[in-house]
C-alpha positions in Angstrom: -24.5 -7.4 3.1 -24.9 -6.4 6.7 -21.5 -7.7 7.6 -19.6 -6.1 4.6 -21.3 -2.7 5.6 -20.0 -3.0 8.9 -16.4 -3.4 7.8 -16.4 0.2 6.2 -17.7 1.5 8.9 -15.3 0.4 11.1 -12.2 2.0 11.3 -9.9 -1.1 12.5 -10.9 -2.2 9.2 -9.8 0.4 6.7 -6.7 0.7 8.6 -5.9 -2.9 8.5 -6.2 -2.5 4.5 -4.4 0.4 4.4 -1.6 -1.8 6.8 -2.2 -4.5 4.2 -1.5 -2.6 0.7 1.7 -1.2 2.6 3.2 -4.0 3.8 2.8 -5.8 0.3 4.6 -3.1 -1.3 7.3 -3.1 1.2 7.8 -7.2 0.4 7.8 -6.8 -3.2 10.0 -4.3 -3.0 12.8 -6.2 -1.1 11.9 -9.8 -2.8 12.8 -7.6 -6.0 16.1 -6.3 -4.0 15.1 -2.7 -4.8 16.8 -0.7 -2.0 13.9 2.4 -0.5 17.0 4.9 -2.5 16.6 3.2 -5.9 12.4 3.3 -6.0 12.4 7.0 -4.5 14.5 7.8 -7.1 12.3 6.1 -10.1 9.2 7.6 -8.5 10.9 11.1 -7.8 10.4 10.9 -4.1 12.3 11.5 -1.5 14.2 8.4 0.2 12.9 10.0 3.9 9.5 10.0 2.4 9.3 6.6 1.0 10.6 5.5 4.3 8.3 7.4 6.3 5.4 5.3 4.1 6.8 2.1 4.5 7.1 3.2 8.0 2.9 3.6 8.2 3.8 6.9 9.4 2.0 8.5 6.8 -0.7 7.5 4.4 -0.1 7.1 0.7 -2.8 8.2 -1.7 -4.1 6.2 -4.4 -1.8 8.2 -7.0 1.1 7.6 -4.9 0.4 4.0 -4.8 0.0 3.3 -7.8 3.0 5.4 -8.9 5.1 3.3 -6.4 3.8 0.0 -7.6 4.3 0.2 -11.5 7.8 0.2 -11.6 7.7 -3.0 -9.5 5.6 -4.8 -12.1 2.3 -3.9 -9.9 -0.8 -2.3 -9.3 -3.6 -1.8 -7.3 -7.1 -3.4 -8.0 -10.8 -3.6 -7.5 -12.2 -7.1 -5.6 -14.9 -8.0 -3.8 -15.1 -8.1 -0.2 -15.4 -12.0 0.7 -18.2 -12.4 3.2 -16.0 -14.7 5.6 -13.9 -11.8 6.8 
């Protein structure tokens, strides 16, 4: 328990999540073909924004992720942090 308390302490470690969730949107995206122009537009976002996420030049809320995900066929969920990290 130690361990996993450590990880949310530490900032490289959130980040790399945040990193994580991002990237895996951005390669279901393109494996789907979905151009950054056609998801804005589903979402109602702006293409600069969505690029600007994708980008990790800004962070994405929960709301926004999961708004961004669903009409991909995804969504975010709740799993436990595996002790080998």
């Amino acid at each position: 328990m130690e361990r996993i308390e450590e990880y949310i302490k530490n900032e490289k470690y959130l980040l790399d999540q945040e990193y994580h969730i991002i990237s895996e949107l951005v390669r279901i995206r393109e494996e789907q073909r979905m151009s950054q122009k056609k998801l804005s537009e589903m979402v109602e976002m702006s293409q600069p924004s969505l690029a600007r996420l994708e980008s990790k030049r800004i962070s994405p809320g929960i709301d926004t992720m999961l708004k961004l995900l669903a009409p991909l066929g995804y969504t975010l969920d709740v799993v436990p942090i595996r002790e080998d990290m």
